[in-house]
N, C-alpha and C positions, 0 to 999 in steps of 0.2 A: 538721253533717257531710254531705258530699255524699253523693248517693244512688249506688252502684257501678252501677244500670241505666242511669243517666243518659247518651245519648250525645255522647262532646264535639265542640263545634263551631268554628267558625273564620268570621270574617266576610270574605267575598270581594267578586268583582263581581257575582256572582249571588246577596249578602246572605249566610244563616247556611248552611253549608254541613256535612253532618261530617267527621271529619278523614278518615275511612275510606275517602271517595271522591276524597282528595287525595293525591300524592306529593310528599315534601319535599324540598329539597334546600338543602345548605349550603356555602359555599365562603368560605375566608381567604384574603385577599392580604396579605401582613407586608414589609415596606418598609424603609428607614432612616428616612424621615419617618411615615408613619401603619401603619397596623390594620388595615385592610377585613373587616366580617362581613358575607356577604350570606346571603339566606333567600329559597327559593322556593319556592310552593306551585302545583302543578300541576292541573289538574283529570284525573283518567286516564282518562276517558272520550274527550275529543279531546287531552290537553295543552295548550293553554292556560293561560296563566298566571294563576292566581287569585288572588295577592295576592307582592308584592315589598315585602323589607326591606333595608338597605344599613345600617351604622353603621359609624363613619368614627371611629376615635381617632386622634388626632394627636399624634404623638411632637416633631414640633419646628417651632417657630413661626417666624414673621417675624424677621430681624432687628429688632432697634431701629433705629427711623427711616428704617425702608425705606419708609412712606408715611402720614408722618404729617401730621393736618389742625387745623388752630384751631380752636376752637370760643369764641364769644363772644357 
């Protein structure tokens, strides 16, 4: 069981950082093709960016045979 003093951390470009000194931010793009979730973590002392996340679901793929290759 985690200790509740324990404070939590988050790994940046200045290494372990706590969350406390960071401000988060999130944003969706929703599409007819994909998803967009992005995540940013700020440092709030200067703002700079501390660590960036992007994940990308894709609602719809290539045609068939729009570039397909042999393999042999």
């Amino acid at each position: 069981m985690p200790n509740p003093n324990d404070t939590p951390l988050i790994y940046t470009v200045r290494g372990n950082v706590p969350t406390d000194d960071l401000e988060h931010y999130v944003g969706w793009e929703i599409t007819d093709d994909y998803v967009k979730f992005r995540e940013v973590y700020k440092f709030k002392d200067d703002g700079t960016v501390a660590k960036e996340n992007c994940h990308i679901h894709v609602l719809k793929g290539l045609p068939l045979g729009t570039e397909q290759q042999t393999f042999g």
